[in-house]
BALOBA-1460 file (C-alpha; in Angstrom, 3 decimals):
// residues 58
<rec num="1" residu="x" x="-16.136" y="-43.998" z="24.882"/>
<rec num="2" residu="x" x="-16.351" y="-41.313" z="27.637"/>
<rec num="3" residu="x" x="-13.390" y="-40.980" z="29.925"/>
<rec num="4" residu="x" x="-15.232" y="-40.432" z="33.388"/>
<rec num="5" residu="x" x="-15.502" y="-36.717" z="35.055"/>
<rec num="6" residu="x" x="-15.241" y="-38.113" z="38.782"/>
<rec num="7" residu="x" x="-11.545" y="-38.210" z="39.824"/>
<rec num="8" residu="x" x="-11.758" y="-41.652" z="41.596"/>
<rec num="9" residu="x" x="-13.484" y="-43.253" z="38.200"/>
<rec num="10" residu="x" x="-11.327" y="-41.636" z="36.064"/>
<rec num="11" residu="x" x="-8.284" y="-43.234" z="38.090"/>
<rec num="12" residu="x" x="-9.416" y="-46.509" z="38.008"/>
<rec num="13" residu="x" x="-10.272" y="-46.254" z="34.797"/>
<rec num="14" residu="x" x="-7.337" y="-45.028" z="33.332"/>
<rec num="15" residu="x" x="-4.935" y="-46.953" z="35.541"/>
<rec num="16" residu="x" x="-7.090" y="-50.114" z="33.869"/>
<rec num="17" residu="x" x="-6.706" y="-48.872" z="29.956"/>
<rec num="18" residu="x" x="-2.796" y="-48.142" z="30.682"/>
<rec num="19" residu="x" x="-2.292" y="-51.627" z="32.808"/>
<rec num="20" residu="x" x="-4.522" y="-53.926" z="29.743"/>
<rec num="21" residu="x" x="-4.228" y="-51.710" z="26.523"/>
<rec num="22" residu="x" x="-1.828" y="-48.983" z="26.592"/>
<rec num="23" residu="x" x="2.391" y="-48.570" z="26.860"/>
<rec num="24" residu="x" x="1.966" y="-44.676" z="28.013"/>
<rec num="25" residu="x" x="-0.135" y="-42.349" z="28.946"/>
<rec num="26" residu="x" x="0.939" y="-40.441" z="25.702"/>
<rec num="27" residu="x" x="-0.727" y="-43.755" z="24.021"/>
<rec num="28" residu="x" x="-4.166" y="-43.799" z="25.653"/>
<rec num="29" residu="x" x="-4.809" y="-39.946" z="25.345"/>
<rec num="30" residu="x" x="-3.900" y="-40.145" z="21.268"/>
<rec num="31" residu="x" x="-6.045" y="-43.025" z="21.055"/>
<rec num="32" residu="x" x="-9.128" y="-41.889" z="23.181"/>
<rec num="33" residu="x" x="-8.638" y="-38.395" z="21.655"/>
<rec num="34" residu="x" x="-8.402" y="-37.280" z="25.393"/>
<rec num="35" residu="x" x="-6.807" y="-34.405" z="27.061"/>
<rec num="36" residu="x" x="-3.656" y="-35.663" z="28.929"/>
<rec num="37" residu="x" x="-3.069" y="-32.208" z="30.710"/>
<rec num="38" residu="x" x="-6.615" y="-32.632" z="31.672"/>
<rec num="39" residu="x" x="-6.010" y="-36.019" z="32.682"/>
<rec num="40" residu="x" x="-2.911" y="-35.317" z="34.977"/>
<rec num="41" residu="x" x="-4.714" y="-32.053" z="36.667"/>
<rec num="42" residu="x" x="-7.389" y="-33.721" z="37.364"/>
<rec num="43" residu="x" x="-5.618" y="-36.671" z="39.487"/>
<rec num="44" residu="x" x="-3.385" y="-34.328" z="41.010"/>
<rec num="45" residu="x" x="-5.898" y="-32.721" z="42.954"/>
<rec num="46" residu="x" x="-7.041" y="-35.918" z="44.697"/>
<rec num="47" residu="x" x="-3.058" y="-36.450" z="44.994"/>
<rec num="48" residu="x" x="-2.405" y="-38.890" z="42.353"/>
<rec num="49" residu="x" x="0.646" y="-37.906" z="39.377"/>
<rec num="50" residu="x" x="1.502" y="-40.198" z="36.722"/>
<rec num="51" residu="x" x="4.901" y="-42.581" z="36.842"/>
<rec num="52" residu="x" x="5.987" y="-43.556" z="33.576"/>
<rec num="53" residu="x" x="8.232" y="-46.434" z="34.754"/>
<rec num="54" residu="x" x="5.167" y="-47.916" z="35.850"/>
<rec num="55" residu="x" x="2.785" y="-46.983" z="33.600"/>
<rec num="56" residu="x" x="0.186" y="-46.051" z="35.954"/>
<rec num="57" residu="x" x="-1.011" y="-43.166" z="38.606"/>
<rec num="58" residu="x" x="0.264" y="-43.663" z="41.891"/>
């Protein structure tokens, strides 16, 4: 599966996977074979960063 290119899929989208599927961030990118710097560089510009204590992008 395609992880989506538009910031505001891609946040709801991985904010889903990590809340129904994944422990970590660290979990969903080695599964998806994804990019987590990618990931995380690509939420921070519409102002989201990852919390691990909540396993999600706030």
């Amino acid at each position: 599966m395609d992880i989506p290119k538009d910031p505001a899929m891609l946040l709801s989208f991985v904010n889903m996977k990590l809340r129904d599927f994944y422990g970590s961030l660290d979990e969903l990118c080695e599964d998806m074979d994804a990019d987590k710097d990618e990931i995380i560089s690509k939420l921070a510009e519409i102002g989201y960063e990852y919390d691990g204590g909540l396993n999600r992008f706030t």
